[in-house]
N, C-alpha and C positions, 0 to 999 in steps of 0.2 A: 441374431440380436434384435429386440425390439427397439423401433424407432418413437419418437414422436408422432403422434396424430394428429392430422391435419387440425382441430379445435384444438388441440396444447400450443402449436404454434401460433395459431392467431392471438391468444388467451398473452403467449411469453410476449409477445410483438406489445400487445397493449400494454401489459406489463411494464416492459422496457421507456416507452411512450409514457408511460401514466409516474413511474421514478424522475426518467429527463423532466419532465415539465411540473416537477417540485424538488426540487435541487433543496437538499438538508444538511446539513453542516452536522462534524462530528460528535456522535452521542445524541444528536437531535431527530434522527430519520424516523419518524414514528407513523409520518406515510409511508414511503416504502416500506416497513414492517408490515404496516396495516393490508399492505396491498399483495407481499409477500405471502401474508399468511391465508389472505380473502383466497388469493389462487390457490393455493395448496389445499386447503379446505372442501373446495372443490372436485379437488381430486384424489378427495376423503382420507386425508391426512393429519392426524392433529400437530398443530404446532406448541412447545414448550416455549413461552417467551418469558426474558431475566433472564440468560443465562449466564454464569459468573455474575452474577448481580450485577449487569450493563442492563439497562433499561431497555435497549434496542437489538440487543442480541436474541438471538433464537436457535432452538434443534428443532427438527425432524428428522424421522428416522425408520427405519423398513428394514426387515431382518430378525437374524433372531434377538430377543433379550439379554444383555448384559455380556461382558466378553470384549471383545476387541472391535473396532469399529475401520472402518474406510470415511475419510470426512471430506464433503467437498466443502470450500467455502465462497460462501456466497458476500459482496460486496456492494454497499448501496447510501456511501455519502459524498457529499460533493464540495467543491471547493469554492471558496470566498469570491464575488466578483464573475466568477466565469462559469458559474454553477457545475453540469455534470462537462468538465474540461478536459476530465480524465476517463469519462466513459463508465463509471461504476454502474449506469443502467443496465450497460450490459455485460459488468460480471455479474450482477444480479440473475440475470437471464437465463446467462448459460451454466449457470451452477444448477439453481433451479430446472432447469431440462434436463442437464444430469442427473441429477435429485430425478424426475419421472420416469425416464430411461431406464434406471435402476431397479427405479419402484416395480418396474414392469417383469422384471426377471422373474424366474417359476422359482429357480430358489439359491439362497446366499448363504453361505457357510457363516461368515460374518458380518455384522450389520453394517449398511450403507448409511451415512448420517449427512444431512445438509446443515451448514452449521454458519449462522448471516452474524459475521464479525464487524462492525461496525468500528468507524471511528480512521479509516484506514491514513485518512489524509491528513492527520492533526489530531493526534494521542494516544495510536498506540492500543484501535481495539483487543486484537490478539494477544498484546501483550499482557493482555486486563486476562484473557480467557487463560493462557498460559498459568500464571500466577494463579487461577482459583481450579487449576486439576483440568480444565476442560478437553486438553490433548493426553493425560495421561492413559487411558485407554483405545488411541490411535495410531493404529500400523501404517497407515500410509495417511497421504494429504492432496489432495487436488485442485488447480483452479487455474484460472485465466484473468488476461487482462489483455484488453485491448491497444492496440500497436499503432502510435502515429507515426510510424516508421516503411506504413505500406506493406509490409509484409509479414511471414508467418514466420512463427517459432517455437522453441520448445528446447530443454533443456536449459534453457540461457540462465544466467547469475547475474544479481543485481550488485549495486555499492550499498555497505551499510552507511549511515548516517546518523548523527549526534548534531543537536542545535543546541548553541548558548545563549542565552540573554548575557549580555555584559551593560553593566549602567554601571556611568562612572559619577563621582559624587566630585563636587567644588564648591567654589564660595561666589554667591550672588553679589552683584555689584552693576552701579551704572556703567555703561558701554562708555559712555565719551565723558563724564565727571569725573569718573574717580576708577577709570579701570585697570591702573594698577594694585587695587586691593579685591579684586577679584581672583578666582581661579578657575577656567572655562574650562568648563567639561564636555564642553563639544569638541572643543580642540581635543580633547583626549579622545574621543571617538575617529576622528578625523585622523589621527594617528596611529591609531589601530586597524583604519581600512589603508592606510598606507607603510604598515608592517606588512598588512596580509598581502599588497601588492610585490614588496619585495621577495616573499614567501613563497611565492606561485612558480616562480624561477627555479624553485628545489623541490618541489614535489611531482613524482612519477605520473606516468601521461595520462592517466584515470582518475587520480584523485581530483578533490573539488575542494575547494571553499569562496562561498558565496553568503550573500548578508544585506540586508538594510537597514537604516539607522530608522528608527522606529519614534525617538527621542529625541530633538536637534535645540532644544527650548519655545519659550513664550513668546518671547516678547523680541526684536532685534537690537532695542536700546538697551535691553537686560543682559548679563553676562552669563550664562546657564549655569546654573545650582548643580543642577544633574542633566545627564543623555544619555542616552540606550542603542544600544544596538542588537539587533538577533542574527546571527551568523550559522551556517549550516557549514557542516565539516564532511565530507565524503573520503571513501577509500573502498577498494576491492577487497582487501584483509583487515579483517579485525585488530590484528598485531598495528596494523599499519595506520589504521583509524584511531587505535589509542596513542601511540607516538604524533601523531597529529595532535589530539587534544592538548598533550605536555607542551609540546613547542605552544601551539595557541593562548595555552595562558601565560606563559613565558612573554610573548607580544603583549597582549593585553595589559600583564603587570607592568613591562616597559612601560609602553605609551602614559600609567600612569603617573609615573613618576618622571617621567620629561616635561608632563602638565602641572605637577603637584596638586594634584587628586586622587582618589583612594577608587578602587575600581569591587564592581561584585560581581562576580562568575556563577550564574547560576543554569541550570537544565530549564532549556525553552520547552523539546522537543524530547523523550526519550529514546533509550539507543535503539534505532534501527538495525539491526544484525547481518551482516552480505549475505545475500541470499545463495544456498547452494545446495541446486538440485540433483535429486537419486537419479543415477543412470539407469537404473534399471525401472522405475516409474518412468523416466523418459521414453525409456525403448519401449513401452505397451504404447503410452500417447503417441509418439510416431508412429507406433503401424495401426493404431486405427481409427491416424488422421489419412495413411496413405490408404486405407480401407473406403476410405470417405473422397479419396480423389487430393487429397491435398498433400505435398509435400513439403516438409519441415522442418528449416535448417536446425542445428543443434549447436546449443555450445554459446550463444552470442549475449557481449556483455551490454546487459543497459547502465546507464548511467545515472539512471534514477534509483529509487529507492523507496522500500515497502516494508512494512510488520511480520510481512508474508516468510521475511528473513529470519526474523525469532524464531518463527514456526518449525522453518527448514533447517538448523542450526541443535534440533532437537527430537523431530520426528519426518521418516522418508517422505521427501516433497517436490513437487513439478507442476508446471502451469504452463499451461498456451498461450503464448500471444497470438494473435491475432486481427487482421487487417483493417480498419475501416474507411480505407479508405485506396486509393489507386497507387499515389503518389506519396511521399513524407510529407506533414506537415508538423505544426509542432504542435506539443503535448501544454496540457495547462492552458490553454487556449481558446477563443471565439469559434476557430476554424475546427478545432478536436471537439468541441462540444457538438455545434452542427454538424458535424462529420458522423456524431455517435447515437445521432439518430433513423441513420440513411438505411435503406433499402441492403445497400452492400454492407454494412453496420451490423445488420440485423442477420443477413444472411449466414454471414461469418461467425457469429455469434451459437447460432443453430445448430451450424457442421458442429463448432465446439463443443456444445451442449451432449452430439451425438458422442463424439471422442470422449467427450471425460466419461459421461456417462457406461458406455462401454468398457472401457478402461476399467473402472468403480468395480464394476460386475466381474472382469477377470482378475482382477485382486480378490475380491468376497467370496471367489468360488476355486480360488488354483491356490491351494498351500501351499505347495514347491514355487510358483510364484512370491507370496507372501514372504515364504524363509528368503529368497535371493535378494527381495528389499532389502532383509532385515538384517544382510549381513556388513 
């Protein structure tokens, strides 16, 4: 199997370097695109950029024409306050490695595609590419993310998730004149994060629901008109994530009517789907991470949650995590961002770039392979 060349790896390193230290929020990444496509270009590839008419999505692609594809996907925005927190430089990286690794193969029954989904952390790029065909010619799916959990993995299942905005509406009025002809609609918020307190006491030891009031009023002498809140709701099953939602607006309509205010339930966040990987794309990426020296627990639940879920929920899917770092620390973070630049960051990133990449290539060239996916 070919590897990376010593100038790819330098070329993915900068890369990686040149995304972290321009952190783009989602649907905005138009450097990393930029710099996505400058490398590949390089490496005399053309890139399709628009695709499903995301401004910041892209194909490349190697293989033959038309037919069924292997796609890796590639990740590169970042989050509010704590820039690259989550590491997406280096799904970036290692898709894109895969993506060469590939390219490097003598020959592929079916095409290899790299496929830069944007959006991952706040709307749902994938789900944008899903809805315009973009997986409809896709046998298998590949990728990674980075672990601030210290260690490596593969096969693992995420939580899906659903965010609501809820704003409640009342009547303005002065705080100390006249505030019995008010109706606070912060207290209505206020009692809807102390339904959800109650709540937490009945739901299984996976689920989530978390939130902050985004909306609390003006003024302190004022009585709030209106308040908002955005709430995320987690579950390991789908079933179980939507029985969450019913309860939740069951709370939410409580609280409004113990404050006498009228409440709106709307979609913050689109549904995140639990993510659940093909064992049998698992079993290739284990043997050749253990081909690469690395051993790879399987099976383990994160508790976060991805688009990456839609993806797998629809077409054979599996992604490596991966280390960067010695110890846990936490994810969304100061310490995850600095950590997702590091030397062991990067290195980690590489082995995986070789895995999936290999991986790509024995799916594109073993139809007996292919059919076992696809059963």
């Amino acid at each position: 199997m070919s590897r990376l060349t010593s100038p790819q790896v330098d070329a993915l390193i900068t890369l990686s370097k040149d995304i972290h230290a321009h952190p783009e929020l989602a649907y905005q990444e138009r450097h990393a695109l930029d710099a996505i496509a400058a490398l590949l270009g390089r490496e005399g590839h053309e890139v399709e950029r628009g695709v499903g008419g995301l401004e910041t999505a892209f194909r490349a692609r190697v293989g033959p024409k038309g037919g069924k594809t292997v796609a890796l996907l590639a990740e590169y925005d970042a989050l509010p306050d704590v820039g690259h927190g989550c590491g997406h430089n280096l799904i970036a990286i290692s898709n894109v490695g895969a993506f060469l690794v590939a390219a490097s193969a003598k020959t592929l029954d079916v095409a290899v595609e790299l496929l830069g989904t944007p959006a991952e952390e706040n709307g749902g790029g994938k789900i944008d590419l899903i809805d315009a065909g973009a997986f409809d010619q896709v046998c298998a799916v590949l990728s990674s993310h980075p672990a601030a959990q210290g260690a490596w993995g593969v096969g693992g299942s995420c939580l899906g998730v659903v965010e609501k905005r809820v704003t409640y509406h009342g009547v303005a009025s002065h705080a100390a004149a006249s505030p019995e002809r008010g109706r606070n609609a912060l207290n209505a918020v206020i009692r809807l994060f102390t339904g959800i307190d109650g709540w937490r006491q009945h739901l299984d030891g996976t689920s989530r629901v978390h939130g902050i009031i985004s909306n609390g009023g003006q003024a302190a002498n004022v009585i709030p008109s209106r308040a908002e809140a955005i709430i995320g709701l987690r579950a390991q099953e789908k079933k179980t994530l939507d029985e969450m939602v019913e309860r939740f607006v069951d709370i939410a309509e409580g609280a409004a009517m113990l404050t006498g205010t009228t409440v709106d339930i709307a979609e913050y966040l689109r549904y995140y789907e639990p993510l659940r990987p093909n064992d049998v794309v698992g079993d290739a990426l284990a043997e050749e991470l253990a081909r690469l020296g690395v051993a790879a627990p399987r099976g383990v639940l994160t508790t976060a949650s991805t688009d990456l879920g839609n993806v797998s929920q629809r077409v054979p899917t599996d992604a490596v995590r991966f280390p960067v770092s010695e110890t846990p620390i936490a994810g969304h973070s100061d310490a995850m961002r600095e950590a997702s630049a590091t030397d062991l960051a990067h290195r980690n990133a590489l082995i995986t770039a070789e895995a999936l990449g290999a991986t790509a290539v024995r799916i594109a060239t073993d139809k007996t392979l292919r059919e076992r996916i696809a059963r």
